[in-house]
MARKEMAR-952531 format. One record per atom (N, C-alpha, C): z, y, x. Coordinates in steps of 0.05 Angstrom, whole numbers, plus 5000, padded with zeros to 4 digits. Layout:
ZYX;...
This chain:
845271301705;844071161683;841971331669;840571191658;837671391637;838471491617;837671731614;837871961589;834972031576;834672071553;832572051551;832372431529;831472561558;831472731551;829072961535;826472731529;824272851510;825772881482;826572701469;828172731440;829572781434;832072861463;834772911450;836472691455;835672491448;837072261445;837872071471;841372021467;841471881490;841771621484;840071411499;839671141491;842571001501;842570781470;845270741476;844570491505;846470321517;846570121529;844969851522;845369941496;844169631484;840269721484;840069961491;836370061498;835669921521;837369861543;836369851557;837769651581;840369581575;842269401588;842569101572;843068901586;842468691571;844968551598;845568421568;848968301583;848467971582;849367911591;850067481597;852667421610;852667231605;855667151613;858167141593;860467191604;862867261587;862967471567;861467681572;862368001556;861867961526;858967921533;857367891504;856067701499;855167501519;854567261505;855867061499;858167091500;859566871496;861366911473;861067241456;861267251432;864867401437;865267401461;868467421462;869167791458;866567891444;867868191440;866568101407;867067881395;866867861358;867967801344;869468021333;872868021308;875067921326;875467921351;877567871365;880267981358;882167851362;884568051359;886467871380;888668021383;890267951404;892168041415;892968041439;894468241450;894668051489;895868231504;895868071534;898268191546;898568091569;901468201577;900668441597;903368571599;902568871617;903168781639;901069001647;901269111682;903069021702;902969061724;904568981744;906369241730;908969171745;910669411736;909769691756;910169531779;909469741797;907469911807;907070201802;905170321798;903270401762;904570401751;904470321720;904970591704;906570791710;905071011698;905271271709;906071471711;905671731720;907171691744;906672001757;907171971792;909171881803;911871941785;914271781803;914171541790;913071471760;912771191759;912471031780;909371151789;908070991798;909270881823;911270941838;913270901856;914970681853;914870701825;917370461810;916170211807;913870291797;912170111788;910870021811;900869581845;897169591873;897269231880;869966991903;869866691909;868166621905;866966761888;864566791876;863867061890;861366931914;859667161924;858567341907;857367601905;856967811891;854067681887;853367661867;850967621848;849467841838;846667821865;844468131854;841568011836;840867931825;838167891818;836068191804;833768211807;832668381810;830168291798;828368451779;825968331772;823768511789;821368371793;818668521803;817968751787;818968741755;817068971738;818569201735;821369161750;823069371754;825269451779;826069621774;827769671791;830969611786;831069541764;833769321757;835069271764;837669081768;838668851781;841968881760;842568621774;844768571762;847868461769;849468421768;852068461786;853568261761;854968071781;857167831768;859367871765;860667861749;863767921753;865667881730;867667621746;869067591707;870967841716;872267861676;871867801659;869267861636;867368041658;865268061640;861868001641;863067831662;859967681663;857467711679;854567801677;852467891689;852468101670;852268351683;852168691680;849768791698;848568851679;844568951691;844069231689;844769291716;843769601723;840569651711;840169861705;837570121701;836970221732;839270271744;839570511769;842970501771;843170591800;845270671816;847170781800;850070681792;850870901767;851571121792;851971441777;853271551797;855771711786;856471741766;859571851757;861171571750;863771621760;865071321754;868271311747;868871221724;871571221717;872670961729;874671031736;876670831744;879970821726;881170621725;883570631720;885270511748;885970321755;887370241773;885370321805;887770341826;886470481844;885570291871;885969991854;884669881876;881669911870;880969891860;877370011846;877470231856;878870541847;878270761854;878270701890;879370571896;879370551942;877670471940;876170221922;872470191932;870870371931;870170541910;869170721916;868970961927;871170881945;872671141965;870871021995;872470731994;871270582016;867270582023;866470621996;863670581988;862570891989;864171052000;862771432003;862671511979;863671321961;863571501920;866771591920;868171691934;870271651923;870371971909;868772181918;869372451902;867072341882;865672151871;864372121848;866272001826;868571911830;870771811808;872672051797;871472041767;872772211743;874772151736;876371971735;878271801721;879871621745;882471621737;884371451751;888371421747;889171191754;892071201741;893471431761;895271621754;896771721765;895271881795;893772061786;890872221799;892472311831;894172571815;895872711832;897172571853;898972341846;900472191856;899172001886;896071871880;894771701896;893071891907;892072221899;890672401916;892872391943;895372511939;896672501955;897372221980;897272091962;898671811979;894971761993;892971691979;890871622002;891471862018;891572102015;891072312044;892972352059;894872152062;897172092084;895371942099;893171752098;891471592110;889071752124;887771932111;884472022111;885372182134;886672312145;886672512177;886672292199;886371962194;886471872221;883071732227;880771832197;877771812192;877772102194;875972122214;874872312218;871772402196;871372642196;869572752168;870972592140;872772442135;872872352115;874472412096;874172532071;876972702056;875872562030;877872612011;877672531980;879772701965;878772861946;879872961923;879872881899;881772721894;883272581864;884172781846;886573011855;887773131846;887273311818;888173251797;887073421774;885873211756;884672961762;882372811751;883672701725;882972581709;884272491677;885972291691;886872341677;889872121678;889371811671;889471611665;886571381657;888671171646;891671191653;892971001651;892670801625;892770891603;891870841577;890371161566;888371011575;885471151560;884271171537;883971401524;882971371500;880471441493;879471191481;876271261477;874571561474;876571701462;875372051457;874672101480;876672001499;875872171522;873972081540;873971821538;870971671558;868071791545;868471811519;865671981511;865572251518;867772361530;867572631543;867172581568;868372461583;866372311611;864372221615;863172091595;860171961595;859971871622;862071681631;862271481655;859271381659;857571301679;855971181678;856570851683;859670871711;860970591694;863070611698;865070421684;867470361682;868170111695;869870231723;871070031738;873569961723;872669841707;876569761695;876169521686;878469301682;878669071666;878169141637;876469061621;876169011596;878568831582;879468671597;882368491581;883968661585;884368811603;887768861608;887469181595;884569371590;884369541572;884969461546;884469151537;885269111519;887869091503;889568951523;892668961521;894269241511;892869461517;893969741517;893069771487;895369941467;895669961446;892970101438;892170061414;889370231403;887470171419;887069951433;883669851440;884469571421;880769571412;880769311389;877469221416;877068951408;874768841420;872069051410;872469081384;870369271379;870369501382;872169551399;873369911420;871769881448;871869721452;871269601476;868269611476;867169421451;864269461459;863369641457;864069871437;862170071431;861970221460;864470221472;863870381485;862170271514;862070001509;860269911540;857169931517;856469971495;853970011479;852770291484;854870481481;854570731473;855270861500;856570861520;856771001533;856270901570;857270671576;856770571595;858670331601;857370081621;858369841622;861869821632;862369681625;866269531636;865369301664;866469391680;866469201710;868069221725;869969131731;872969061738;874968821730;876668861745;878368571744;880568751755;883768601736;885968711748;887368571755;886868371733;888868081739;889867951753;887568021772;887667801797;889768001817;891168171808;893468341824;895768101827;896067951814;898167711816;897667551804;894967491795;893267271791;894767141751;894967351733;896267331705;894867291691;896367151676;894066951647;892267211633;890867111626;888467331615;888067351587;888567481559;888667441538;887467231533;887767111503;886666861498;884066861503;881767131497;879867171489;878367191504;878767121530;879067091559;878766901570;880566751557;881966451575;879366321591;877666291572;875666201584;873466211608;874366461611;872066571617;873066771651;875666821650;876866981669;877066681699;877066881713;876766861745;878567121758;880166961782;880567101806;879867061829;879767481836;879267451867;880567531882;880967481903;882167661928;880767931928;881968151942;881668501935;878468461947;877568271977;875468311998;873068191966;873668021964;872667871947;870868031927;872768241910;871368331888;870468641900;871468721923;869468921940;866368861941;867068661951;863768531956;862168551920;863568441907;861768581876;861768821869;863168961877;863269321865;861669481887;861369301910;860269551934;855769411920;856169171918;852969121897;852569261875;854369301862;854169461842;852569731848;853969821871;852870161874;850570051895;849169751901;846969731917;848669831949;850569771957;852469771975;852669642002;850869391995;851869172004;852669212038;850169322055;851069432075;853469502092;854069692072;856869862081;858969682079;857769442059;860769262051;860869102071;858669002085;859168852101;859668992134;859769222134;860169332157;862869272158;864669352144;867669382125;868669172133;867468922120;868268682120;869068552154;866668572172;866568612189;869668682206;869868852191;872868922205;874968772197;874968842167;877968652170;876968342169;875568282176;875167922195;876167972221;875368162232;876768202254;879268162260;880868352248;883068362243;884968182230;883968052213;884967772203;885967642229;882667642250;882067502268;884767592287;885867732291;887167862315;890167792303;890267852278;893167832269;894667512264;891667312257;892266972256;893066902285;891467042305;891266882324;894466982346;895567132337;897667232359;900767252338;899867122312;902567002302;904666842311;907266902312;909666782325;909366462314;910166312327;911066022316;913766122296;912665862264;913965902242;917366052246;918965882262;921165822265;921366122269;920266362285;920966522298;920366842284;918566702262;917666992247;920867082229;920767292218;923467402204;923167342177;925367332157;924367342125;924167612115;923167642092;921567872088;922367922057;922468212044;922668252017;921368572009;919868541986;918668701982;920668861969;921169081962;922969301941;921669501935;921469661910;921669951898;923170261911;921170501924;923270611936;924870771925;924970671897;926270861870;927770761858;930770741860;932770551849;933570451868;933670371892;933570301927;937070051926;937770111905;941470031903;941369831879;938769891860;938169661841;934569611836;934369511851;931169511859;930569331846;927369351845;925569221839;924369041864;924868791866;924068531890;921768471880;919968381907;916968341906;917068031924;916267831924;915467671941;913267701961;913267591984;911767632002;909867452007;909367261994;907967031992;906667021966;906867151952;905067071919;902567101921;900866931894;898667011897;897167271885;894967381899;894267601884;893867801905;892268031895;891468231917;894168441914;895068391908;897468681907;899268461934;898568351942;900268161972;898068181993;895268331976;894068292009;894168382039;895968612034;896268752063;899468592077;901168412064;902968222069;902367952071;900867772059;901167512053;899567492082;897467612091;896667492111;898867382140;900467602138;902667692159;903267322156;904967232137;905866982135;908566912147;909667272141;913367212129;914266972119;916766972124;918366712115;919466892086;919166822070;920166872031;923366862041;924267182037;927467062035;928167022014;926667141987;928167071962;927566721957;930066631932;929966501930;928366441898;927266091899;926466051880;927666101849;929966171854;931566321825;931166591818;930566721844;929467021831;925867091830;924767171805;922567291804;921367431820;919467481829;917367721834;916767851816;917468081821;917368301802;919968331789;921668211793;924868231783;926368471791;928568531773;930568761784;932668671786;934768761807;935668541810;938268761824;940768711827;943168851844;942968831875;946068881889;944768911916;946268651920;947568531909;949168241905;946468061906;944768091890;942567801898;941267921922;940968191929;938868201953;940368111976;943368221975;944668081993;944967681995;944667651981;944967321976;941467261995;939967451984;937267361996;936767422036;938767642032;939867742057;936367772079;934967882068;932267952086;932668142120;931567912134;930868102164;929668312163;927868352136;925968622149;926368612115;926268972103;925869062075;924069252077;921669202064;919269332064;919469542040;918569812037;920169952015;916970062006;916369981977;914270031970;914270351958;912070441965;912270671970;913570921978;914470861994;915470902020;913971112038;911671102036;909971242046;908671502026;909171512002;908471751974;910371991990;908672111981;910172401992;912572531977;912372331952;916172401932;917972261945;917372071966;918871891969;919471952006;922271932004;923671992025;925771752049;924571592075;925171372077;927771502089;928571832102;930771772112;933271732091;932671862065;934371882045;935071592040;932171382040;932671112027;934370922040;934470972074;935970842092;937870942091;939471192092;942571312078;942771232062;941471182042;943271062018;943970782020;942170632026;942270342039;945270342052;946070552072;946670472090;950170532083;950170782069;953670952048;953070662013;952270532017;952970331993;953670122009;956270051999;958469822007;956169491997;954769501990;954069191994;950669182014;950069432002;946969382019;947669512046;949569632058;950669682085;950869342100;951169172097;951268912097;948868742101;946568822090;944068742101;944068692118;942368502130;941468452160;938668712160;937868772155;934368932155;935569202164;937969322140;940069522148;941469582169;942969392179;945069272207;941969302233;939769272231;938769202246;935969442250;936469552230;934469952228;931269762229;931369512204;928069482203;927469482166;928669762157;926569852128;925170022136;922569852128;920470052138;919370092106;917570332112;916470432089;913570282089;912670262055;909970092050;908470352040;905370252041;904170422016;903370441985;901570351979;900570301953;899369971958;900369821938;899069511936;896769551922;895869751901;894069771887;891969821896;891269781933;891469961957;887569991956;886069851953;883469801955;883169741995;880469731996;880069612024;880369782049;880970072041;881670202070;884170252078;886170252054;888870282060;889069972066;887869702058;888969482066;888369452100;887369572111;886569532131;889169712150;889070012140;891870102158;894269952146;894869752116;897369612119;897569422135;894569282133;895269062157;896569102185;894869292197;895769422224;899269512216;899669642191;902969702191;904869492189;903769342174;905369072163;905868882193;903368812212;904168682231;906368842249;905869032252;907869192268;909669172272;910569212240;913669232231;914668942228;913368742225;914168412225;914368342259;912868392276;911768262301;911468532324;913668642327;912968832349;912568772386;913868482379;913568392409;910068362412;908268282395;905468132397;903668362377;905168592361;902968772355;903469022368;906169092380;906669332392;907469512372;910169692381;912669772362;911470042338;912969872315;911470092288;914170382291;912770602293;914370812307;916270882281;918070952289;920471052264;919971302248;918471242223;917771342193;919471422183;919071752172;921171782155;918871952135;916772122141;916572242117;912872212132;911872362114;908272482126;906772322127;904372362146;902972222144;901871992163;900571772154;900871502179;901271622201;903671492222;903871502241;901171542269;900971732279;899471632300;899671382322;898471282324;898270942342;897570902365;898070962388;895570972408;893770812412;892270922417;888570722418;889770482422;890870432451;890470162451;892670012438;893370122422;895270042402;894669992380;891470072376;890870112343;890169782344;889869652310;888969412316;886069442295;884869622293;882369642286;881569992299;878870022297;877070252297;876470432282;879370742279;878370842259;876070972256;875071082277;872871222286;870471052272;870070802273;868170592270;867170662231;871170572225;870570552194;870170852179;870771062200;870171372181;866671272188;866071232211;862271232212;862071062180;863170862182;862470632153;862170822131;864770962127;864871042101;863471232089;861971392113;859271702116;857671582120;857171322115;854371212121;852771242143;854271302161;853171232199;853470982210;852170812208;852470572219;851470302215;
């Protein structure tokens, strides 16, 4: 973004950025007050938290008398670049995987639970070749406090403006100063399970699928390219995993869980809407829970047994705090979840991050069919700790080689 460094003075946003849409024209950052509901649980605050606790085509217009352009996206509308931002805060880490996916990922200052997702993406990055990312150390972002984004001087902020709102000590006029004074808000979280959006909102909020609002964040950085190289793939893959699905009758039922509490877990549905299901919902498991228990519920091993799942998917599972042989012993020395069918039958497999952005959704897909469909994807090898399993080639169901070229900009 521009500094204007003859005077000293750095021009605020409102010098030179000009908003439409939801943010600011529609008046919804004036004397607001409110409040919204929190976060997914899962992944929600520090590292072993985070364990406990992941439609509208991208809109560029551009004028002749500049080099401009501008980028769509509820909840905040049309957001009009100067230039390419290049330092970038993030809070949730499906944003921070776009700009991982997009070659920015060592340009993000800011993120939930830094340490925790440095680790967990680089269980992935040794199977991309040249491709590494260092998170580790970066601000903590979970609930962010304005002091500190003016010590960042983000050029933008991938985060939801509503769901920043929800978090104690942001007011609407917290919010603008800082998309005035320091740099724009562009993100969406909501659409993680697709949740009502403060009132101040209502209007004006939209969801997307994770591919969906890639395609607006990879325009944002003038991307578009690389997004569609990307995209490219997982259509593919979509392509490969629709087309060699079992008939209904024959697929298994499916339940998502927490790998932290494993005896009184936290249950995920496998069918909901929202991007925190996108590396599952495609699969198109049969739901073992029933319509009486929640998503996102906690729940004993008495209702999981009542739900009695063929396959238990163990979210995060794959974090390096998290240990699947320990999680299957314990499963297995407790008198009601010894009783499982998933248990009885050695299919808990470990998950990664739902918060996942578009390169980990691409190795869940490949993991998720695996472990659902080993007759028609070929057998997901027995996980207990490290990093993604090696796959053999003709085993892989995408090109990592292809997407490290994507993500170094070869291609």
């Amino acid at each position: 973004m521009m500094r204007d460094s003859s005077t000293g003075r750095r021009p605020t946003r409102r010098d030179y950025v000009k908003y439409g849409g939801a943010l600011i024209g529609s008046g919804l950052f004036a004397g607001c007050t409110g409040n919204a509901g929190s976060e997914e649980t899962t992944e929600t605050t520090a590292a072993t938290t985070a364990t406990q606790t992941e439609t509208e085509t991208a809109t560029e217009t551009a004028t002749p008398e500049d080099d401009s352009y501008s980028v769509a996206m509820a909840p905040v509308g049309d957001v009009e670049f100067d230039s390419v931002p290049k330092s970038i805060f993030t809070r949730l880490t499906h944003l921070a995987g776009m700009a991982f996916a997009l070659g920015r990922g060592d340009d993000v200052n800011a993120m939930h639970a830094p340490d925790y997702y440095h680790a967990l993406w680089n269980q992935f990055t040794p199977h991309l070749d040249g491709v590494s990312v260092n998170w580790s150390g970066l601000y903590s972002s979970w609930k962010p406090s304005k002091e500190k984004l003016y010590e960042l001087d983000s050029d933008v902020h991938l985060a939801d403006p509503a769901s920043v709102f929800a978090l104690d000590k942001w007011s609407v006029d917290d919010l603008e100063e800082v998309d005035e004074n320091i740099g724009p808000w562009f993100g969406n979280s909501l659409s993680d399970t697709n949740k009502k959006p403060p009132s101040q909102w209502a209007d004006s909020y939209e969801y997307y699928g994770l591919w969906e609002m890639f395609e607006k964040v990879a325009a944002v950085f003038r991307e578009e390219e690389r997004y569609e190289a990307l995209a490219a793939v997982h259509e593919d893959l979509l392509s490969t995993i629709e087309s060699n699905l079992p008939d209904k009758q024959d697929r298994p039922t499916a339940v998502m869980a927490l790998a932290s509490e494993i005896t009184n877990p936290w249950v995920y549905k496998t069918d909901i809407p929202g991007f925190l299901s996108a590396h599952i919902r495609p699969l198109q498991a049969r739901e073992a829970l029933g319509e009486d228990v929640e998503s996102g519920a906690k729940v004993d091993m008495e209702t999981l047994l009542e739900a009695d799942p063929d396959v238990l998917f163990v979210l995060g599972g794959m974090s390096t705090i998290a240990d699947m042989k320990e999680v299957r012993s314990t499963l297995k020395n407790d008198s009601v979840g010894s009783q499982l069918s998933a248990v009885q039958n050695g299919r808990v497999y470990a998950q990664g991050a739902r918060y996942q952005g578009p390169i980990l959704n691409l190795f869940q897909l490949e993991m998720t069919a695996k472990q659902l469909y080993p007759d028609q994807f070929g057998e997901w090898p027995t996980y207990e700790s490290g990093s993604y399993p090696d796959i053999p080639a003709e085993e892989q169901l995408f090109d990592r080689q292809h997407v490290a070229n994507i993500i170094n900009g070869e291609f």
